[in-house]
VOGU-921662 format. One record per residue (C-alpha): residue number from 1; x, z, y. Coordinates in Angstrom, 1 decimal, decimal comma, m for minus. Each point is the difference from the previous one (the first is absolute). Layout:
N
<site nr="NUM" u="X" w="Z" v="Y"/>
...
% end
This chain:
339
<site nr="1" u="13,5" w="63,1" v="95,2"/>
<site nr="2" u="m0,9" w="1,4" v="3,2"/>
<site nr="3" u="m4,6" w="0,5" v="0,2"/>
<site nr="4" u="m2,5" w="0,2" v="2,7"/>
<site nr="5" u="0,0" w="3,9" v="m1,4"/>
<site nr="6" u="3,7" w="0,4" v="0,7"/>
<site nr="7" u="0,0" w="m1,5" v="3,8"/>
<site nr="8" u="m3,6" w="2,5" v="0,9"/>
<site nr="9" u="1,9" w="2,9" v="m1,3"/>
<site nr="10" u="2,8" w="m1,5" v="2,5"/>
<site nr="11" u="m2,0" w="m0,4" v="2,7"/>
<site nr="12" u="m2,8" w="2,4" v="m0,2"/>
<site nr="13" u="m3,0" w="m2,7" v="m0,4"/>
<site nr="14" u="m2,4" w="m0,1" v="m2,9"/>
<site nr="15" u="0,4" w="m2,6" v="m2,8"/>
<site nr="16" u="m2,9" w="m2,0" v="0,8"/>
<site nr="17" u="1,2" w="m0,3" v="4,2"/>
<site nr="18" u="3,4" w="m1,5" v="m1,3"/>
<site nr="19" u="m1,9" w="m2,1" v="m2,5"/>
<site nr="20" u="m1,8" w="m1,3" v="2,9"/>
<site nr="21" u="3,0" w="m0,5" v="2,3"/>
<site nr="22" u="2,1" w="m1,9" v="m2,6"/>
<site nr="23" u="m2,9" w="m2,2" v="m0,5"/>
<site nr="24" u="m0,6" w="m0,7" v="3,4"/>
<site nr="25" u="m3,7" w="1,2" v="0,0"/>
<site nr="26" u="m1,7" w="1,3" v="3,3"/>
<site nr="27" u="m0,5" w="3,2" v="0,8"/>
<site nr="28" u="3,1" w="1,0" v="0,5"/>
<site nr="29" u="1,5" w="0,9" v="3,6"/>
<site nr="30" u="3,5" w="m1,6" v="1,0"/>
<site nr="31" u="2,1" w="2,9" v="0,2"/>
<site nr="32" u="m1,1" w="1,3" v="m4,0"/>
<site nr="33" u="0,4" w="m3,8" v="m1,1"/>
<site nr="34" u="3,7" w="m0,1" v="1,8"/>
<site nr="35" u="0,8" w="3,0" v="m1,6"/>
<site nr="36" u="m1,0" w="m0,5" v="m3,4"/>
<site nr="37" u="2,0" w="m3,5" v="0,0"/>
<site nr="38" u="2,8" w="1,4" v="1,3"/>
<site nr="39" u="m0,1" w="2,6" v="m2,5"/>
<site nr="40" u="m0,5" w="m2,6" v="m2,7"/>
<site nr="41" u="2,8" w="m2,1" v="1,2"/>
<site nr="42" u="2,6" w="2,7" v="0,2"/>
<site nr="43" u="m1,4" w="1,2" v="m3,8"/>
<site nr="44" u="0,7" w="m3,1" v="m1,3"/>
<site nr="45" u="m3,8" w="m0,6" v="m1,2"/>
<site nr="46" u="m1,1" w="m3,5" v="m1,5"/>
<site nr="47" u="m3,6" w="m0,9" v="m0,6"/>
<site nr="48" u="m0,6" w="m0,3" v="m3,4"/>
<site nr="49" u="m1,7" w="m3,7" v="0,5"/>
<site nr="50" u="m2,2" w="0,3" v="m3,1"/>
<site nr="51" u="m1,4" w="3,2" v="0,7"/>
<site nr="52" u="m0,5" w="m0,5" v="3,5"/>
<site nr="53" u="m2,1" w="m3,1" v="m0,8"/>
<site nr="54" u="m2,3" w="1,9" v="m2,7"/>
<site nr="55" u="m0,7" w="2,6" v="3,0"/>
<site nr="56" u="m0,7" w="m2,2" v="2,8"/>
<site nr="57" u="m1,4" w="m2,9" v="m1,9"/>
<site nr="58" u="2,2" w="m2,5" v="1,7"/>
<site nr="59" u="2,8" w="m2,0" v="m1,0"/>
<site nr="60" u="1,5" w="0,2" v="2,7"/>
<site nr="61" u="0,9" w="m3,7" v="0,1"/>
<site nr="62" u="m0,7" w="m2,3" v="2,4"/>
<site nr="63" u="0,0" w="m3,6" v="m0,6"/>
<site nr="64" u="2,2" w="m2,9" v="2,0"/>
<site nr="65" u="m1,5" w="m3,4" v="m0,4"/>
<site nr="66" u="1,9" w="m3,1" v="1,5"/>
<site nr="67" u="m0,3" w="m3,9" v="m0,2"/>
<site nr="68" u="2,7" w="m1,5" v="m2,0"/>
<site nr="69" u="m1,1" w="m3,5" v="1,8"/>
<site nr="70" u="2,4" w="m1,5" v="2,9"/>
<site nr="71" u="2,5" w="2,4" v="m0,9"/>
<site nr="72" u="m1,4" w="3,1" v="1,8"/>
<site nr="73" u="m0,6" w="3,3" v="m1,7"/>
<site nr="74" u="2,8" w="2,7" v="m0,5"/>
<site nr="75" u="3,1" w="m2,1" v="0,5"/>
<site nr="76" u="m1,7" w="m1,9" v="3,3"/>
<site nr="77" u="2,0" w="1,9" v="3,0"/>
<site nr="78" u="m3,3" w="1,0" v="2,1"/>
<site nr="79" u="m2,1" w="1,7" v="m2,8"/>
<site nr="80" u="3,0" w="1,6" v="m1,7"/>
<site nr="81" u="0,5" w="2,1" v="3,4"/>
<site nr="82" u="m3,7" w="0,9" v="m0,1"/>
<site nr="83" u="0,5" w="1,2" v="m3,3"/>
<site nr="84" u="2,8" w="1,6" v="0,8"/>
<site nr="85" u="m1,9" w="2,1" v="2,7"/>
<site nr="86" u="m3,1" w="0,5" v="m2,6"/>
<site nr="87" u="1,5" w="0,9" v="m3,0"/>
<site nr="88" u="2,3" w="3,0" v="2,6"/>
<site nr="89" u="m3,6" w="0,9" v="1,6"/>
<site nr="90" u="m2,0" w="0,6" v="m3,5"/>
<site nr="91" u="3,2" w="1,5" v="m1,8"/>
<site nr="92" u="0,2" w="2,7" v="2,3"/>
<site nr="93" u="m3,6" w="0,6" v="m1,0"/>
<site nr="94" u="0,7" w="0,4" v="m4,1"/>
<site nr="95" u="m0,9" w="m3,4" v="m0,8"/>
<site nr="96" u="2,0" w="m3,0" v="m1,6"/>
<site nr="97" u="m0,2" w="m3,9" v="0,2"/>
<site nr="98" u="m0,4" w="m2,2" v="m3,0"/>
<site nr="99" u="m0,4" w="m4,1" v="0,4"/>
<site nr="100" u="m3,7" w="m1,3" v="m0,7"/>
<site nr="101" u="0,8" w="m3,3" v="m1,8"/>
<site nr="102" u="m1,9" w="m2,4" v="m3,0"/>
<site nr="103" u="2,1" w="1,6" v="m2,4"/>
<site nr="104" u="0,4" w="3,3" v="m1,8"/>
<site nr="105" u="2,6" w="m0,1" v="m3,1"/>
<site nr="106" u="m0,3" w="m3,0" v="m1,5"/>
<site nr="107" u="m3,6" w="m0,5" v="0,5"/>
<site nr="108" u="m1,7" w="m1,9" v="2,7"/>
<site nr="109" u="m2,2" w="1,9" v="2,4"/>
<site nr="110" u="m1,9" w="m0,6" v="3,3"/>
<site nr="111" u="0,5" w="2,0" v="3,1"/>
<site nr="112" u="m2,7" w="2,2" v="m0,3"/>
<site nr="113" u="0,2" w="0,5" v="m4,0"/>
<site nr="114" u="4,3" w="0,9" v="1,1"/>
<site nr="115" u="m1,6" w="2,6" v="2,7"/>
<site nr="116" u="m2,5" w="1,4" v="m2,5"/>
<site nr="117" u="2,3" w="0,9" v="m3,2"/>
<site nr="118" u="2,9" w="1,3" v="2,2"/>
<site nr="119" u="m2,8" w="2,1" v="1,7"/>
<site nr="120" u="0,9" w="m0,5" v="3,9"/>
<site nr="121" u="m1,5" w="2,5" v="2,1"/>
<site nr="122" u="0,2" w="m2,8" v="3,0"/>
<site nr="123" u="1,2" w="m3,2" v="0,5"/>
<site nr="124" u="2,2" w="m1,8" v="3,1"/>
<site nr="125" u="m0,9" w="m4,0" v="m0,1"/>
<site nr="126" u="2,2" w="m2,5" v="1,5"/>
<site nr="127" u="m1,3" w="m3,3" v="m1,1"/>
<site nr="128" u="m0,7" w="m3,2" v="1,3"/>
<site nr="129" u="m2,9" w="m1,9" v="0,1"/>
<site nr="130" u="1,6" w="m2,2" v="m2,9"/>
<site nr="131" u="m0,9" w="3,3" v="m2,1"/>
<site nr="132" u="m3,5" w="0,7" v="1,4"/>
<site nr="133" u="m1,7" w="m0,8" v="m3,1"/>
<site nr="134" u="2,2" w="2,2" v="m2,4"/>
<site nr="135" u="0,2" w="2,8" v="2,9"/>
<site nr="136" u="m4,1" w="0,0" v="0,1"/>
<site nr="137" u="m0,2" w="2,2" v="m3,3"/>
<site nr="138" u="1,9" w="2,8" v="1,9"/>
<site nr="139" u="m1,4" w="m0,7" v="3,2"/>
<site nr="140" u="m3,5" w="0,3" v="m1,5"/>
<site nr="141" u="0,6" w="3,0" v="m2,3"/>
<site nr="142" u="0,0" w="4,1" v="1,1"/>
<site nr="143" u="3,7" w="m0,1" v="0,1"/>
<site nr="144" u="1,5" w="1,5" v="3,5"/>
<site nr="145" u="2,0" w="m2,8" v="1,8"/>
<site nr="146" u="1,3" w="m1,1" v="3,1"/>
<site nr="147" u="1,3" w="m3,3" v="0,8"/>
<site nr="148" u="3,4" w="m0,8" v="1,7"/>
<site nr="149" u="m0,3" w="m4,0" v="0,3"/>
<site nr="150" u="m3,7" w="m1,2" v="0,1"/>
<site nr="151" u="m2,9" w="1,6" v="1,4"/>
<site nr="152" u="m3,1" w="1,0" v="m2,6"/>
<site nr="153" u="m4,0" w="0,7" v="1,2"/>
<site nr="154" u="m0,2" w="4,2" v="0,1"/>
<site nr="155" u="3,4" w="0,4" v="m1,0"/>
<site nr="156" u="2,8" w="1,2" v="2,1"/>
<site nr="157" u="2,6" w="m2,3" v="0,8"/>
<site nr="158" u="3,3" w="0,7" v="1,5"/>
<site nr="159" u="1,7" w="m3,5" v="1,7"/>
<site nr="160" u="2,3" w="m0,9" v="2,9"/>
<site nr="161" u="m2,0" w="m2,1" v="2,9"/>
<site nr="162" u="1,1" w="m3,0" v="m1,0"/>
<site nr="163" u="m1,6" w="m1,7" v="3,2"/>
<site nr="164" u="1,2" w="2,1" v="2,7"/>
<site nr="165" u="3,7" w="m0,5" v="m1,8"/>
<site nr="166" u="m0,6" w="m4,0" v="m0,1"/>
<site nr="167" u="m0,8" w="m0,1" v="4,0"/>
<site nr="168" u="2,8" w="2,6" v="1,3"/>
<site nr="169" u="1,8" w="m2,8" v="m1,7"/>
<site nr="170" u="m1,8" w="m2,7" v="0,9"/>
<site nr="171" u="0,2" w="1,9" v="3,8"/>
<site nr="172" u="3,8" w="0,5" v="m0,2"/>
<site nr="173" u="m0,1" w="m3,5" v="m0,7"/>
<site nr="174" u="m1,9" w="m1,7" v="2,9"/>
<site nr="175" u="1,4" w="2,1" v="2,3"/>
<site nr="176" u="3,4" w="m1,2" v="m0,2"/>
<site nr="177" u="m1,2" w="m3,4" v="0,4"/>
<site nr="178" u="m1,2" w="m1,3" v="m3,0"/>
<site nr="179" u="m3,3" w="m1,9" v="m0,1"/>
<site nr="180" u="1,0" w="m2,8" v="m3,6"/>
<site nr="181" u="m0,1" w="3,1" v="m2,3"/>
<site nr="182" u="m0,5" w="m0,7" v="m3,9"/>
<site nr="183" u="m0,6" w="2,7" v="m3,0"/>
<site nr="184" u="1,2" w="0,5" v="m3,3"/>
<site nr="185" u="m2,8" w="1,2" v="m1,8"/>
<site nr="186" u="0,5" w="2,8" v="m2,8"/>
<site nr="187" u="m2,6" w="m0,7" v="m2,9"/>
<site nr="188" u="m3,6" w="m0,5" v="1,6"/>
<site nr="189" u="m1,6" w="1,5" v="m3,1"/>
<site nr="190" u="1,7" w="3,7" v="0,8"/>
<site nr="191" u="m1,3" w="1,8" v="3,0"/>
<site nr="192" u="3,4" w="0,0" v="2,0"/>
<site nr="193" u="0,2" w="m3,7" v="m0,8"/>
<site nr="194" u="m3,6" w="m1,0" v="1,3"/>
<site nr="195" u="0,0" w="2,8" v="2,8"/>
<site nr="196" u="2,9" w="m1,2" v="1,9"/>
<site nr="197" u="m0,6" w="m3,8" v="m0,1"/>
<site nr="198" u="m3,8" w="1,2" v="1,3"/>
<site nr="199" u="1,7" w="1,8" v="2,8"/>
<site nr="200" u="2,5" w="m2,8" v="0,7"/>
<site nr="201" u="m3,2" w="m2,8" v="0,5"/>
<site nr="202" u="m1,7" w="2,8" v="2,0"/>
<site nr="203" u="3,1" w="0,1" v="2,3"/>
<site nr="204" u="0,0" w="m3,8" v="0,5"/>
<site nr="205" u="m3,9" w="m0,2" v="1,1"/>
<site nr="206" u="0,5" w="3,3" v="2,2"/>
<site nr="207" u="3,2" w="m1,7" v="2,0"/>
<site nr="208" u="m1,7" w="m4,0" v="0,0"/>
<site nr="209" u="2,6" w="m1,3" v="m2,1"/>
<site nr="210" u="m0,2" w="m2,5" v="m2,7"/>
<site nr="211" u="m0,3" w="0,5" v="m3,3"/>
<site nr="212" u="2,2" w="m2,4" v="m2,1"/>
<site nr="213" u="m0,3" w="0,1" v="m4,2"/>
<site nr="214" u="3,3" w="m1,1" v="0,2"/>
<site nr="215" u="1,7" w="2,9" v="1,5"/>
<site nr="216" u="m1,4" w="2,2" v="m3,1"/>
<site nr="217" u="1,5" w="0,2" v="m3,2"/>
<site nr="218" u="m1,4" w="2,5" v="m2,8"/>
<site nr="219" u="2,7" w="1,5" v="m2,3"/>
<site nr="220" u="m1,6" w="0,2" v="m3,9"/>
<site nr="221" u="1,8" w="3,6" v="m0,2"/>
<site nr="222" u="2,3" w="2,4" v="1,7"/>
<site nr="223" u="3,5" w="m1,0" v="m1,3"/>
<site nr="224" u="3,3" w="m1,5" v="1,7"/>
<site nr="225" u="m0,8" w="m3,3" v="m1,9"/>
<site nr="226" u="m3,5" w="m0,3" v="1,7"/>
<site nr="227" u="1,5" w="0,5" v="3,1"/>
<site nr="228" u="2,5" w="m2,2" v="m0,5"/>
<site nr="229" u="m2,7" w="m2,8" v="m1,1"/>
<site nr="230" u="m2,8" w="0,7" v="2,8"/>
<site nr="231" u="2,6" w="m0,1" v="3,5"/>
<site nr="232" u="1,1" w="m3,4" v="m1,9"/>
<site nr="233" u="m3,4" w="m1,2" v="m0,2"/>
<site nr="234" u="m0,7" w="0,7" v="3,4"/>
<site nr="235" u="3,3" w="m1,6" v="1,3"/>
<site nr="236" u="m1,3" w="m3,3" v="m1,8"/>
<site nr="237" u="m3,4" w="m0,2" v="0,9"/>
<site nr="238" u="1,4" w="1,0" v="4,1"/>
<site nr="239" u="2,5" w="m2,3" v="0,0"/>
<site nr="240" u="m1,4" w="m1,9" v="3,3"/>
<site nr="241" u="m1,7" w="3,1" v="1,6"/>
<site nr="242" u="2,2" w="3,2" v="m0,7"/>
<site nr="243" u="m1,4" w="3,2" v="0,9"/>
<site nr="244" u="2,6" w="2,6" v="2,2"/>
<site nr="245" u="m0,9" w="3,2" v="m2,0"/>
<site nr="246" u="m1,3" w="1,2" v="m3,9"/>
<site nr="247" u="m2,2" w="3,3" v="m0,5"/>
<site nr="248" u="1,0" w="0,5" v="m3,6"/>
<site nr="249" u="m2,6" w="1,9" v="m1,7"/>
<site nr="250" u="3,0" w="2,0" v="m2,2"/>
<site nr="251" u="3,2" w="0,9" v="0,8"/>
<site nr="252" u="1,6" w="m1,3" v="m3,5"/>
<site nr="253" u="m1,7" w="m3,4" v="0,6"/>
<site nr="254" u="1,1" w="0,1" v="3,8"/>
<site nr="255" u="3,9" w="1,0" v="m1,2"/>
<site nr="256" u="m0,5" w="m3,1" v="m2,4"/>
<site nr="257" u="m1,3" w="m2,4" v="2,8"/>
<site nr="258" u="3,3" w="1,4" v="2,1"/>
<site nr="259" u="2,6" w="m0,8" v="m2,5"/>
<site nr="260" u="m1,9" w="m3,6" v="m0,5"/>
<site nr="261" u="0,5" w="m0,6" v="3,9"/>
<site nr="262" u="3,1" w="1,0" v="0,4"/>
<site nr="263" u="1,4" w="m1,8" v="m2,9"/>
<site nr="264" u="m1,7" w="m3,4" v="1,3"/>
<site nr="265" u="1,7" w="0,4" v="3,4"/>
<site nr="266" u="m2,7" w="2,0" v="1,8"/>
<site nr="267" u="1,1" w="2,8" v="2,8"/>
<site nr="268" u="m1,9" w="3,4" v="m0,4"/>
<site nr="269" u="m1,2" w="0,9" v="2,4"/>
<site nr="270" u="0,9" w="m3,3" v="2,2"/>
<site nr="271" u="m2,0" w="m2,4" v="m1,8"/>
<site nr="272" u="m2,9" w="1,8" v="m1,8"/>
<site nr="273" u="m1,1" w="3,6" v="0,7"/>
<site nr="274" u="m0,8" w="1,9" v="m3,0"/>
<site nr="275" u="m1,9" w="3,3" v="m0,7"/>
<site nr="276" u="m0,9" w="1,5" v="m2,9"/>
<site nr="277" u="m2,5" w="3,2" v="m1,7"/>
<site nr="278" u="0,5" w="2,8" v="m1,7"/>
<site nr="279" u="3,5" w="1,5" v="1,1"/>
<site nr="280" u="1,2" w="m0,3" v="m3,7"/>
<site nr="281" u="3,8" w="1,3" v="m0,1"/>
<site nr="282" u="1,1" w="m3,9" v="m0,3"/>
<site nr="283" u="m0,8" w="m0,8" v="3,5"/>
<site nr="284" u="2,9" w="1,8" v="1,5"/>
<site nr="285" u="2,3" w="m2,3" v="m1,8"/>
<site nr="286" u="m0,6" w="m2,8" v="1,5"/>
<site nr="287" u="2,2" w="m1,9" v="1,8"/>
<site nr="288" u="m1,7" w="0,5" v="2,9"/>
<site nr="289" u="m1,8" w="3,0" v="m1,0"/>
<site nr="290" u="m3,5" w="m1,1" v="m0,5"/>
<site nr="291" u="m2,4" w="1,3" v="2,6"/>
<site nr="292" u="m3,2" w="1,3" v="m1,9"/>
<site nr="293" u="m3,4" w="2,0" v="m0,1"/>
<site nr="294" u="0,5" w="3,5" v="m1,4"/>
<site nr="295" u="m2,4" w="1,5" v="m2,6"/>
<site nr="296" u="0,1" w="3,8" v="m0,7"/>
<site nr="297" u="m0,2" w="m0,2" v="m3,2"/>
<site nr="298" u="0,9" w="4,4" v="m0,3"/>
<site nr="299" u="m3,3" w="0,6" v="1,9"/>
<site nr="300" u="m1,7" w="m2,6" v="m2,5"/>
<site nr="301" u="1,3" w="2,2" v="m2,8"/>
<site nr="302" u="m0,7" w="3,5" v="0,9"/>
<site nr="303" u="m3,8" w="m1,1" v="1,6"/>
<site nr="304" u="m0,2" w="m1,5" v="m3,2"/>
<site nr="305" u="0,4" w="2,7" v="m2,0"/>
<site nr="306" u="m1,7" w="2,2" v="2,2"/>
<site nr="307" u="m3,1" w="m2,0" v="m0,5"/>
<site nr="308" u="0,2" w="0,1" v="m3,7"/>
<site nr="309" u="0,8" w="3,6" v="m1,0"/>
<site nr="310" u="m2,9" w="0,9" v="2,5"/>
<site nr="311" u="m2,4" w="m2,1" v="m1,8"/>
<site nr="312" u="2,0" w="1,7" v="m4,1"/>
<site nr="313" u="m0,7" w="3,3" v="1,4"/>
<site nr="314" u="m2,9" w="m0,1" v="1,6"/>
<site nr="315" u="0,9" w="0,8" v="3,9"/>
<site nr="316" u="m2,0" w="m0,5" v="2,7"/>
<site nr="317" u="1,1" w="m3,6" v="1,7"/>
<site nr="318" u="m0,9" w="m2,6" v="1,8"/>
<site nr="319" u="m2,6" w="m2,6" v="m1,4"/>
<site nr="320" u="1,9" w="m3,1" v="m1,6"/>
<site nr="321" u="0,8" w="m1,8" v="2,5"/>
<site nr="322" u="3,2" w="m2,8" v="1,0"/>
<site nr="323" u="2,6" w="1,3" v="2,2"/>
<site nr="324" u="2,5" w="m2,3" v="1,9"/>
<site nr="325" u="3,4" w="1,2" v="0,1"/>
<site nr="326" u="1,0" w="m1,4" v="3,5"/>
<site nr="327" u="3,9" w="m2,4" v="m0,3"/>
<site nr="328" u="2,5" w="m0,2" v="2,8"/>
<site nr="329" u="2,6" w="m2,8" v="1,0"/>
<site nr="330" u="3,4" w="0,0" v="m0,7"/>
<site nr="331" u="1,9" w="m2,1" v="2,3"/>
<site nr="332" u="3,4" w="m1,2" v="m1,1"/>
<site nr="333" u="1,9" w="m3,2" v="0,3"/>
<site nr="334" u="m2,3" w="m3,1" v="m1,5"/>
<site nr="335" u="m2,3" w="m0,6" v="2,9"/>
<site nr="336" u="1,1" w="m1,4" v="3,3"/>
<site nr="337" u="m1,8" w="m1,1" v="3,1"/>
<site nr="338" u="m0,4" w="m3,0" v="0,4"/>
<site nr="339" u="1,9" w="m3,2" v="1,9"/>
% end
């Protein structure tokens, strides 16, 4: 097995400077870290993850927790691609991801108790306000963390601008006509949810228009089926006073509110405009392919674990603090101006 010994008598560098460089520690100038890593790769050296954790008194885990409610967490598109981003960003750093859930084995466990006997060095949240209660413990404790999905007091927080994405949409909308427009609400108790149905009343009073409870539907979760149920729901309850255009507050639920109209006889884009949010990978699928707000859910990722292995180790950074990532609109084939 190839040791820190054998790559500074290959490079010329004491012990304790590639010791320092393999574990990422300051004080060591870009050239000398470059070339002890390359010297490292080419060797064929692996860190012996035990001893490394007895020297640096890390664990050089950091922790992943995400809400299991309204099917989000690691299989829901958007926060998979974040994770994505994340888990490239703080491997290239020596550190590994596990999943912070309630169990451990076969015994039950809260969040924080999970955190604390797998030893994280930090934590990345992305939990609804559904979870607040549980997500408090962690929140509260001395544990590093950064949040991907809901913003905490004097933590840093790392989100897409979920209102500037709700009125380019809104925007796009209006200015090809549009003035009847309802909204398909994603789950009011997540941020997302509440944030863009806040933005789409704001929208309303700022242009003079009405505000009709019948052109807004909330979808209990993010699935197909809740699509499927909350464009139905609106078609009932609009029945005598249709609206011209949707801002659907996912993409899933907007593809699901698409295959509901068309199969009832609707023309997309003809007879109802739709846009959607998030730019999942869905969305070009449609038939039309559904115009939508892009997040960028890499930058999300990599300021994410920026953040957090800034706060592990100690850097100088900015105070905790929430940072908007701004969206942008994808225009495709769903909306149309208006007759």
């Amino acid at each position: 097995m190839v040791t820190i010994y054998d790559i500074a008598k290959e490079t010329g560098f004491s012990p304790a400077t590639v010791s320092k460089a393999l574990n990422n520690y300051s004080g060591v100038n870009k050239k000398t870290y470059e070339r002890i890593l390359g010297a490292a790769r080419d060797m064929g050296y692996t860190a012996n993850a035990n001893a490394r954790s007895l020297v640096t008194k890390k664990s050089w885990l950091i922790g992943v927790l995400f809400s299991d409610d309204v099917d989000t967490g690691i299989s829901h598109p958007h926060f998979s691609g974040i994770l994505q981003s994340f888990q490239s960003s703080v491997g290239s750093k020596g550190y590994d991801v596990i999943f912070v859930n309630k169990v451990l084995g076969d015994k039950k466990v809260s969040f924080y108790e999970h955190c604390m006997l797998r030893r994280v060095d930090g934590v990345m949240i992305a939990a609804s306000k559904k979870y607040t209660s549980e997500v408090q413990s962690v929140v509260d404790s001395k544990l590093k963390l950064v949040s991907v999905e809901m913003p905490y007091p004097g933590k840093h927080t790392i989100i897409c601008d979920n209102e500037m994405g709700s009125l380019q949409a809104l925007e796009h909308l209006y200015f090809l006509g549009h003035r009847k427009i309802a909204h398909i609400a994603a789950p009011l108790f997540s941020t997302a949810g509440m944030e863009r149905y806040s933005a789409y009343r704001k929208f309303l009073e700022d242009k003079g228009l009405e505000y009709k409870p019948h052109y807004v539907v909330e979808a209990p979760s993010y699935t197909h089926e809740s699509g499927w149920m909350a464009i139905e729901k609106m078609i009932s309850q609009c029945w005598n006073d249709m609206p011209t255009a949707v801002f659907v507050a996912y993409d899933e639920l907007a593809c699901s509110a698409i295959a509901y109209l068309q199969q009832r006889g609707f023309r997309i884009p003809k007879d109802f405009s739709i846009i959607g949010f998030d730019d999942l990978e869905i969305a070009s699928f449609t038939s039309p392919p559904l115009s939508t707000i892009r997040q960028d859910r890499v930058t999300i990722g990599e300021l994410a674990a920026d953040r957090l292995i800034r706060l592990i180790e100690g850097k100088p950074g900015e105070e905790p603090k929430e940072m908007r990532i701004p969206t942008s609109l994808v225009i495709r084939g769903t909306c149309a101006r208006i007759e």
